[in-house]
N, C-alpha and C positions, 0 to 999 in steps of 0.2 A: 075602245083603244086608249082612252085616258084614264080609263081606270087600270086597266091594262099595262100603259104606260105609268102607272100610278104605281102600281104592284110590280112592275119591274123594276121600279127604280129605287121603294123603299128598300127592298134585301143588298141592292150595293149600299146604299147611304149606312143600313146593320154590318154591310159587308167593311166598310170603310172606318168605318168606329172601332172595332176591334182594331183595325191596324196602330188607328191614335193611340189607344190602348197597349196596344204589346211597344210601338216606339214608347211611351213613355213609360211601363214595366220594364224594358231593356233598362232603360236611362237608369230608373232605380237600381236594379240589380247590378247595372256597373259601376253604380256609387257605391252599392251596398258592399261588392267586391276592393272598390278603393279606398272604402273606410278600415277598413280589416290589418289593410296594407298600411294605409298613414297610422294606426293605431299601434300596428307589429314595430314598424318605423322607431315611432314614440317610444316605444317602451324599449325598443333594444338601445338607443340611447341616452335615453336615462339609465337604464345598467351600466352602459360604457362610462356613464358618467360617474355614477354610484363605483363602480369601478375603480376610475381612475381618481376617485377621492377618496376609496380605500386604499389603493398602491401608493396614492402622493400622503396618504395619511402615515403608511406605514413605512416607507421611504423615509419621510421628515421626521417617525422617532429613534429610524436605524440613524442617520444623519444627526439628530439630536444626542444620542446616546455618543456618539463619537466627538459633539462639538463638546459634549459634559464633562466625556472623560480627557479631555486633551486640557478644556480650560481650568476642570476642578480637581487634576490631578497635576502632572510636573509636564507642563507645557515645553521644557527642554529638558536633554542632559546638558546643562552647565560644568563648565570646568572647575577646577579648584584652584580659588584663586589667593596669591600668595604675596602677602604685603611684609615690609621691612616693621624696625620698631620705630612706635611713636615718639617723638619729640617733646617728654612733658619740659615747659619752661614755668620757673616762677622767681619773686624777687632772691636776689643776691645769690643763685648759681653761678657756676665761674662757666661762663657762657662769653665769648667778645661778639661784637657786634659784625666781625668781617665771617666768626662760625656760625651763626645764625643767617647768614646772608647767601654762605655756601650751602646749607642745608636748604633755605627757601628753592636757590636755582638747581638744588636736587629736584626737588621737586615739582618743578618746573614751575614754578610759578613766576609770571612775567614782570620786569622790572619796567614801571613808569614813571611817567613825573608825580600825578596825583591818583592813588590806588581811591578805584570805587566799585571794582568787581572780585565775585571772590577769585587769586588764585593771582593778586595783584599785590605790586610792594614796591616803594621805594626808601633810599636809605642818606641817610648822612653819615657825620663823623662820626656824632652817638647816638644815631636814632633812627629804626626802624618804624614805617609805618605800614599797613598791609590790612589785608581782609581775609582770615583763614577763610578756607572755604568749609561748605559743609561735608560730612561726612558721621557714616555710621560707625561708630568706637565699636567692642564687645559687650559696654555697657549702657550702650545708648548712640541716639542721634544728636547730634550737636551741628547748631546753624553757621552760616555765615555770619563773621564777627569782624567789626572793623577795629585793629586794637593800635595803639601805641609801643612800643617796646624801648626804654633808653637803657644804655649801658655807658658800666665804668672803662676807664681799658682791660680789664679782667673780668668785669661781671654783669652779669644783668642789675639793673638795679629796678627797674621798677616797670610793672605793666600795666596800661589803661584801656577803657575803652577810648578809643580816638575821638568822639561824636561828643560826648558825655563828658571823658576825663575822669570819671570813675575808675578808682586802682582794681587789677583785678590779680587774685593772689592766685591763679595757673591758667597756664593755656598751653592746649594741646596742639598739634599739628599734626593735620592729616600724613598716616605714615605713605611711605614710597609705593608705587606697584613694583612688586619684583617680578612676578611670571604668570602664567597659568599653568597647572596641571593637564590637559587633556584628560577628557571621559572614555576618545574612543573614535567620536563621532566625527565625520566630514566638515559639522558646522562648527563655528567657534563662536561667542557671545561672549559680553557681558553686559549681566543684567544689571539694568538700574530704573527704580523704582519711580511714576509719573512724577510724583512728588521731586525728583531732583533733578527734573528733565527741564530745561529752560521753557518759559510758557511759547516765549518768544520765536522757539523752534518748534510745539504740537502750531503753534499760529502760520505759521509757513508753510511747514505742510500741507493742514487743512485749504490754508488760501490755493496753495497749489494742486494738491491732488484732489478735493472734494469742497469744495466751500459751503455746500448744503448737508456738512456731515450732521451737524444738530437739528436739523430737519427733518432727516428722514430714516426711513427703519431699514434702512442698510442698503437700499437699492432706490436709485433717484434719476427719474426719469428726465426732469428736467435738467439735471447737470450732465444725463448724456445727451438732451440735446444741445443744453450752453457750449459743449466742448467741442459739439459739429459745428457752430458758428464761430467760436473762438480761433477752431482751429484754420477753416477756411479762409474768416480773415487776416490770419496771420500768415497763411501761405505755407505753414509746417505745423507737428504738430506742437502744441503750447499743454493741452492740458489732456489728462483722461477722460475717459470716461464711467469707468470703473470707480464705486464708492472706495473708503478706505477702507469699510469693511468686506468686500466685496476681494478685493487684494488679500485681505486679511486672509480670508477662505481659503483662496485661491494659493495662497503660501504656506499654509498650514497641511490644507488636503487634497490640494489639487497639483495636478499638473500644468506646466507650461502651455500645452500645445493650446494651438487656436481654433478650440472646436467649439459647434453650436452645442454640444450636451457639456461639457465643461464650462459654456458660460450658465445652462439652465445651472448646472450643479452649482456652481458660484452663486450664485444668484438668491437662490433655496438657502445655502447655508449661511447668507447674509441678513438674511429674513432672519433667521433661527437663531442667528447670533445674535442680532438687533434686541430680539423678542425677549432673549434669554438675561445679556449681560447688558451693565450700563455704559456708555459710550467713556466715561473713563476705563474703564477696563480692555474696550478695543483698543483706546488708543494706547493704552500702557503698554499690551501687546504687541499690537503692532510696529510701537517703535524699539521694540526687542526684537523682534522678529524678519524686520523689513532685511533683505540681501543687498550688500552698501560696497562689496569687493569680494575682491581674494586674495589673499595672502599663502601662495605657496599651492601645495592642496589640499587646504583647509579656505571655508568660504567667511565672510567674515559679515555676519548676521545684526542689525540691531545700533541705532546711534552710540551707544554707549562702547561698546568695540570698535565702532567708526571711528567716534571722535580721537582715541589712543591710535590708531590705524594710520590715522591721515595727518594728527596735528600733536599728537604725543601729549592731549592732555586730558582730565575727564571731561564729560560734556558740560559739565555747569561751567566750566573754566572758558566755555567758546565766545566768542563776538559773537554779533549776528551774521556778519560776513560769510564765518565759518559755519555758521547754521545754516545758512543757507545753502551753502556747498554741500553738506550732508543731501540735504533735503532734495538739491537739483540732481544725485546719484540715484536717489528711486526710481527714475524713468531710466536709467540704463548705466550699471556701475562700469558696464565693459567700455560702453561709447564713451561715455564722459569720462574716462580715467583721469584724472589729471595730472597724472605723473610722463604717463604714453600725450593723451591729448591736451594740454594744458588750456589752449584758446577755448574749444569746444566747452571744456569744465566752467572757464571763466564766463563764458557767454552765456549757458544754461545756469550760473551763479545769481547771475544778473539778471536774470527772468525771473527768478522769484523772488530775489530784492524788488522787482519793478511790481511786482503782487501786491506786495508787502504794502509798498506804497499806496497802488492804486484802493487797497482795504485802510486804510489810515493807520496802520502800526509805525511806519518811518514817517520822514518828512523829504520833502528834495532836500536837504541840506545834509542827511544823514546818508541817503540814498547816493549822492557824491561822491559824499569819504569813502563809501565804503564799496563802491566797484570801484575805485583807483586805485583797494588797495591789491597786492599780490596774491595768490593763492598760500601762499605761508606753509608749506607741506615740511615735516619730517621726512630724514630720508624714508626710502619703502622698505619695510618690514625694520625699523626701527623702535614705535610705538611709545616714546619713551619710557619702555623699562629699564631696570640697571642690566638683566641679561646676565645671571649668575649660575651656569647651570650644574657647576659646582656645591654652591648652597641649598639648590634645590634638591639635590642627587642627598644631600645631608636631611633636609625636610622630608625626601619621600620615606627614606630609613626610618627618622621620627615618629612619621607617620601610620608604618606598618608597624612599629612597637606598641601605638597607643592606640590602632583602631584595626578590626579586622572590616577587611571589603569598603575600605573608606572609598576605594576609586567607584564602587559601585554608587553612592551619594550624590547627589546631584545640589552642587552650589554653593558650597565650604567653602569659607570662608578663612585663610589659614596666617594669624600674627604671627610674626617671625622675629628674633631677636636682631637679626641683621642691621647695622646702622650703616646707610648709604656712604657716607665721607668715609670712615673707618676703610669700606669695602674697597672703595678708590682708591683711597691714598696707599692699599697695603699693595694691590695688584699695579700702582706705577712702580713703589721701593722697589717688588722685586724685578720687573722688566727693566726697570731702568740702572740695577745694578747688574744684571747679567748680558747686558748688553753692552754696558760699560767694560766686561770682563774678556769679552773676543772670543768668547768659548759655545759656540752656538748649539756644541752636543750637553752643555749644563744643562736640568731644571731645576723646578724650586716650588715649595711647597710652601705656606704660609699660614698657621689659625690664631686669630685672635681674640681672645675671651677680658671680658668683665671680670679683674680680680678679687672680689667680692664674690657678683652673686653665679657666676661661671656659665652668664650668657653668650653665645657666641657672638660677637661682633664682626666678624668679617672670616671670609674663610677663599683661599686661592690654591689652586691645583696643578698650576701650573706656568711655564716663565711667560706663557703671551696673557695670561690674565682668564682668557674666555672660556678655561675647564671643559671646553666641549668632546674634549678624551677622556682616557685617562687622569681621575682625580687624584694625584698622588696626597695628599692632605689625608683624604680617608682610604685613600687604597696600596700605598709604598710602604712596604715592610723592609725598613734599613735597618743593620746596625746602628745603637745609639752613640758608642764610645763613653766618653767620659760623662754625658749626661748623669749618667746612674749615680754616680759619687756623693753628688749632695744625700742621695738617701743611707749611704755606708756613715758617714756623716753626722746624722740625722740619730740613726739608731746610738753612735756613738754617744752623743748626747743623751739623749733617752736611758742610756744604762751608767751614767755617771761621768764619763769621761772630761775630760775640758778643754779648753779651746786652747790653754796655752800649755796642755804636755806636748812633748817631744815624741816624736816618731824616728822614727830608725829608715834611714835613706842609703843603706847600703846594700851591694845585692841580694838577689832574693834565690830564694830556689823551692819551689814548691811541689812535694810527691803526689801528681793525682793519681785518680782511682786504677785507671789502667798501669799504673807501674812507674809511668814515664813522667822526665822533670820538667817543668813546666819554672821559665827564668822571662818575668816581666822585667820591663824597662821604661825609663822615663823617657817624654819626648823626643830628651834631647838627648839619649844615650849615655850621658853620666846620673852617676851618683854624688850624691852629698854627702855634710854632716849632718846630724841629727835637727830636725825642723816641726817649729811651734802646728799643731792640729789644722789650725785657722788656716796660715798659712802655707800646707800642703794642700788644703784645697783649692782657695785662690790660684795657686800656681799650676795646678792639675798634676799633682806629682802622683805617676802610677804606682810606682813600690812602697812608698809610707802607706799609700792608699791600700793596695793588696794586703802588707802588713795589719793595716786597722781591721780590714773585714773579715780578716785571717781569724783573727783575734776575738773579735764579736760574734763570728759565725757566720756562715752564709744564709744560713736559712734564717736567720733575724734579720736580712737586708731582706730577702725575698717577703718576710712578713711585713716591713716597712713597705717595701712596695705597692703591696696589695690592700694595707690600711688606709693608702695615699689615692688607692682608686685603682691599681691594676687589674684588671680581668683573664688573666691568662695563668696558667700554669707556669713555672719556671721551676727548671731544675738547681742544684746547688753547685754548682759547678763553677772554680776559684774564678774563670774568665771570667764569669758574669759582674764581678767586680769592675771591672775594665769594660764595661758596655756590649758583652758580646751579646746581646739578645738585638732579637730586630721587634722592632715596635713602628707605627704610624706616627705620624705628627700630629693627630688626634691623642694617639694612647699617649703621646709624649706631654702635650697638654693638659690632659687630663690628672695625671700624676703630679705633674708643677701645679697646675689651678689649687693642690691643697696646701702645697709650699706656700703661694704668695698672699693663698689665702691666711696664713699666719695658723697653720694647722687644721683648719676646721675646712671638712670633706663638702663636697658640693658637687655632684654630677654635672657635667657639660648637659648643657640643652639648647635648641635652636625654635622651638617653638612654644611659643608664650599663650596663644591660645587659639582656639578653633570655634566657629561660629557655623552656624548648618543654616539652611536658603531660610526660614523661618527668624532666622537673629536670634535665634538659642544657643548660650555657650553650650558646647557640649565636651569640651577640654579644656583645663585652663591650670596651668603652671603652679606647680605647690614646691616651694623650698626644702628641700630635704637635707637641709644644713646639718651636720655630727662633728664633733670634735674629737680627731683621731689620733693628735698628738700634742703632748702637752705643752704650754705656752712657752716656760722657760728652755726648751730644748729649740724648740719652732724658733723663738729670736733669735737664738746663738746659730742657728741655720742661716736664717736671714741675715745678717751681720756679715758672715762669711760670703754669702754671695753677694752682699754689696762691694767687699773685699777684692770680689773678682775681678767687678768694674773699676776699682779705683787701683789698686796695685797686682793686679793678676792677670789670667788671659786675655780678659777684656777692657783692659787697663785705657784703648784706644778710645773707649766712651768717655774719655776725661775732656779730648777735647772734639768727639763727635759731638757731645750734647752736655756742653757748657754750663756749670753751674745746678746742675740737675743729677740727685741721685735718685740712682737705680741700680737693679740688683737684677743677676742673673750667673750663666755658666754655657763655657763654651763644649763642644763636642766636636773631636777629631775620630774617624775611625782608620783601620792599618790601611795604608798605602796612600792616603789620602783620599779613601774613597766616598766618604759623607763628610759632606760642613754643617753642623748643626748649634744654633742660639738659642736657649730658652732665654727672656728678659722680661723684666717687670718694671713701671712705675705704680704710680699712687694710686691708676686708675686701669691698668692693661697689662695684661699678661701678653705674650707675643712668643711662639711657637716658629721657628724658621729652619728649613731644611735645604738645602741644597745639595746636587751629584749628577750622577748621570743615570741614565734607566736600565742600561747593559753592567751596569755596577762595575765598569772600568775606573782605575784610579781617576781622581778629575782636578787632581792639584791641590787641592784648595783645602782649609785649613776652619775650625769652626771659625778665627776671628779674622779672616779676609774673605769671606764670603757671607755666611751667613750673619756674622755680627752686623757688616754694616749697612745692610736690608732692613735690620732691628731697628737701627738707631735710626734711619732716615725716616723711616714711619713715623717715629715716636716725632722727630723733628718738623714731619708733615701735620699731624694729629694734635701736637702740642703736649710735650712732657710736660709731666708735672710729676716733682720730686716725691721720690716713696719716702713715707710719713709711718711708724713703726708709735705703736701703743707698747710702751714697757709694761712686760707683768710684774704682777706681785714677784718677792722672795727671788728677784735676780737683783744683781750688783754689780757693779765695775772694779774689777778687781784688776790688780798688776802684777802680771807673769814674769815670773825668769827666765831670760831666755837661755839661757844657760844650764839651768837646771828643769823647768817647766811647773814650777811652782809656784802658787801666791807668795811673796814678799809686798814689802811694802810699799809703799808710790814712789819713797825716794831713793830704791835700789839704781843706782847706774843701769841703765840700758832696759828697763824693765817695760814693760809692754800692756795698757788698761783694756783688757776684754770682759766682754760680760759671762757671767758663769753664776751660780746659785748664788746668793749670801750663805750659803751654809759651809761653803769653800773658804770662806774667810777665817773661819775656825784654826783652819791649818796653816795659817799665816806664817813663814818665814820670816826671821832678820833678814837683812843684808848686813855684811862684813862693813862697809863702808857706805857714805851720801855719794852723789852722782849726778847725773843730768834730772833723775826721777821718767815719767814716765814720757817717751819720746813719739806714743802713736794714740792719739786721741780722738773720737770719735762720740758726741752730744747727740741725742739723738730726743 
């Protein structure tokens, strides 16, 4: 039985072993089954990974390729932007110390007691002191300069540095902003380089928007958690979280909205940017690029556009005050407007002045002064430009003469001949004389050129000043009237004639082409006796006049015309004598500019030069000076139109502008439908038109309208007497007036005008002595 039992119970103890066996084979086999599994597991995540660091690989060179070509190609379309002329000053120009003063608060530069920033100036009775600011010429960059300037009562006399006392023998002054051109685009800028960017203000920023910007590779984990504590305990928010460059991204390629793939995206391209560029370069960018307003619907992009936006001046001209205000619009231009919200603006002002401090750039002492002070704003959309869109309308012409697809260019740079006073003083003459007149349907048109080199200095389009219509200066085609004369005149001399024959002033009767008699008249509806050359001009007598051109031909005036600078076809037709052609106040200009020029031609131009985003000239002003009439005919022209002013039409400028000669001619056309002045000193040509635009009569006469427009300018501007270089081989010789012959000096009643010395040949007796000669003129 016990073996028995012995033998039955060995086969369960065999029988129970296999079981241990197959439990511990399961065991294995369901590991062997869950290795397979964590293995498959394994390896499909490392693909997803391998994956997803091929997709972020290839992602971050599409992303790279786009941060490349945005940073190392043209980061914006910039406008074209258009400055006045520079102010070169050096010893003993006739400059006074009250025009040098006016030209500074052209330019807005601020008057203090003691100037120590650039863009600062104060003044005494002979002496200016101030700190030009920096700026880039067409031939270079020139710094901030603290200079001395003394003057005589007429002149400068001497320039120093103010620090030093060193004379310095020029200095420039940054010229005026006149406008921009628009590209196109929604955004507007203007670019200005780190380098002229106050430090003072990347320092504010950074304290405010990023303070671990030189830390980190464009994404900084710590500064967004600094900004969850900052903000908490301040109860609002105070700071971002967002690097600057990070911002950077996000306003370059991204959108607004508030998503988690817009922040990954942000985020990646701040890396890429970091990686790529050096943190001067973001910041350069960025503070071009940051969104600071809007002006109208156009958005207003970049400090440098701000600073003009807000405070009308460029940025290195700002306080810190003012920098800080910029700085406190990065977090929201709409909320803190300061014109709409003013407290808000001032309050978010003064949080980043309190920055400033708490990083040691101010001091509380600085910190005081300067939240007490005001927000200091330009009106809105004021920007301190001059706002000339008249000159500009003349620049874009310019422009498409000398460049094709310039608007397609991005950052041109464009010097202008414009001088700011000039531009002023001519657009108050005429409003303040056509409102003096009660005639509200009047306009009036105004250009003023450099009679020398035939710069334009000021150009006006119309009686309110703002040219934002219709330009009549370049776009009125009026009758000139008597304008033309001087060139009938002109030729006269040229083919021998003299200034003291006698003309015939009795009626006329001329057969033109079509059959019919054509009978001019003077002014004043009589005739005279027979009258000295000179003086039928002076007087604007039409029929001696007719007679002369009769005489000379008409097609030798039309060639006078057209050697003097006319571009038009003109037919020979007797009116044409008498002004019947319609020309601009440009072509009218243009034509005189060779007159005052003493003969010698010089195309009008308004642009001096052109700079492209790189500071390459790539246009720049060449003198195309010809001399197109000869010197002794050209004086005896000149002479007569000083004649004008002194005993003729314009006879009124004797005691409009006291003591001062000038020379010019007036223009009436039939019915009194144009007033027109051309007038000259030593230093300006001045073009003046006035009438109505329905070309109904408007009264008015060239020397009660337009003359005293001329004069008031020249009196606002500061005449200065025209100054005449005798040529060779002319003479003062003494006419008869009786006969219109050279006699001698001491014929009774005889008359000294200049004429050839070769005229003297023909020299007359007089029958008897007399007073000798009774109209004398030294020049």
């Amino acid at each position: 039985m016990a073996l028995e039992f012995f033998m039955v119970k060995k086969p369960q103890n065999q029988q129970s072993k296999p079981r241990v066996k197959k439990t511990s084979s399961s065991k294995r086999r369901s590991n062997a089954k869950k290795t397979p599994r964590r293995r498959r597991f394994s390896g499909l995540a490392i693909k997803f990974f391998v994956v997803f660091v091929v997709i972020m690989g290839v992602w971050g060179v599409y992303l790279d390729s786009k941060i490349r070509y945005r940073f190392e190609g043209h980061k914006w379309q910039l406008p074209a932007v258009i400055y006045g002329r520079e102010l070169n000053l050096y010893p003993n120009i006739r400059l006074t110390r009250q025009e040098v003063e006016r030209e500074l608060k052209q330019l807005n530069y601020r008057k203090v007691t003691h100037p120590i920033s650039s863009g600062e100036f104060s003044a005494s009775d002979y002496k200016i002191a101030m700190v030009r600011r920096p700026f880039t010429f067409p031939d270079g960059s020139q710094g901030a300069v603290p200079v001395l300037l003394t003057f005589s009562k007429t002149r400068l006399v001497k320039i120093q540095n103010r620090d030093t006392g060193a004379p310095l023998s020029h200095l420039r002054l940054d010229p005026v902003l006149i406008d921009r051109i628009s590209t196109g685009s929604s955004e507007d800028r203007l670019f200005v380089p780190l380098s002229q960017i106050p430090k003072s203000l990347t320092q504010a920023l950074i304290q405010t928007e990023d303070r671990d910007f030189y830390h980190h590779e464009g994404v900084s984990l710590t500064g967004i958690a600094r900004a969850f504590v900052v903000n908490l305990m301040a109860g609002h928010t105070v700071q971002g979280g967002s690097t600057i460059t990070q911002q950077l991204a996000k306003n370059l390629f991204l959108t607004r909205r508030q998503t988690l793939w817009r922040k990954i995206q942000e985020a990646y391209m701040a890396l890429l940017i970091s990686l790529r560029y050096s943190k001067q370069d973001v910041l350069e960018t960025y503070l071009n690029e940051v969104y600071l307003g809007q002006n109208g619907s156009r958005s207003v992009h970049g400090v440098g556009l701000a600073s003009y936006f807000y405070f009308g001046r460029p940025v290195n001209d700002l306080s810190m005050d003012q920098q800080a205000l910029l700085v406190a619009l990065v977090k929201g231009p709409s909320y803190y407007d300061p014109w709409r919200h003013p407290q808000r603006a001032r309050q978010r002002r003064d949080v980043v002045l309190r920055l400033m401090v708490q990083a040691g750039y101010l001091d509380r002492y600085q910190y005081q002064e300067m939240v007490a002070r005001p927000l200091d704003l330009v009106p809105r959309g004021d920007m301190g430009y001059q706002h000339i869109p008249g000159f500009v309308e003349l620049v874009r012409q310019s422009l498409d003469k000398h460049f094709q697809n310039w608007q397609k260019a991005s950052g041109l740079r464009i010097f202008t001949t414009l001088e700011p006073i000039a531009q002023r003083q001519a657009q108050h003459a005429v409003k303040a004389r056509l409102q003096a007149m009660h005639q509200p349907h009047l306009q009036a048109a105004m250009v003023v050129t450099d009679r020398h080199s035939g710069a334009i200095r000021a150009l006006v389009g119309s009686r309110a000043g703002d040219d934002t219509g219709f330009n009549r200066a370049l776009n009125a085609h009026r009758q000139v009237g008597s304008l033309l004369k001087p060139f009938i005149y002109l030729t006269a001399y040229e083919m021998g004639h003299s200034p003291g024959e006698l003309l015939d002033d009795s009626p006329l009767t001329v057969k033109l082409a079509d059959g019919q008699d054509w009978q001019p008249h003077n002014y004043s509806r009589k005739f005279g006796s027979p009258v000295m050359l000179y003086k039928a001009l002076a007087e604007s007598l039409n029929v001696p006049t007719v007679r002369l051109g009769m005489a000379i031909g008409v097609d030798k005036v039309i060639d006078t015309l057209h050697q003097a600078g006319l571009n038009m076809s003109l037919k020979p037709y007797p009116s044409l004598l008498l002004g019947a052609v319609e020309l601009s106040p440009m072509q009218v200009a243009q034509i005189y500019q060779t007159i005052a020029n003493e003969g010698v031609y010089q195309p009008l131009y308004s642009i001096s030069s052109v700079v492209d985003a790189h500071n390459k000239v790539i246009y720049r002003h060449q003198s195309q000076a010809q001399r197109r009439f000869a010197t002794v005919p050209t004086y005896q022209l000149l002479f007569n139109l000083i004649q004008v002013a002194r005993i003729g039409t314009g006879h009124s400028l004797k005691w409009r502008l006291p003591h001062v000669s000038v020379a010019g001619k007036t223009g009436t056309t039939d019915d009194l439908r144009d007033s027109w002045f051309v007038g000259f000193d030593d230093r300006q040509l001045v073009t003046t038109w006035v009438g109505r635009d329905d070309n109904k009569p408007a009264h008015v006469t060239g020397a009660t309208a337009a003359l005293p427009i001329f004069a008031n300018y020249l009196k606002a501007t500061g005449a200065q007497s025209l100054r005449l270089v005798t040529p060779e081989h002319l003479s003062w010789l003494s006419f008869s007036p009786d006969t219109g012959k050279v006699v001698d000096s001491h014929c009774k009643g005889s008359v000294l005008l200049p004429a050839p010395e070769s005229f003297a040949q023909n020299k007359q007796p007089c029958q008897s002595g007399g007073l000798g000669a009774f109209f004398r003129k030294v020049f």
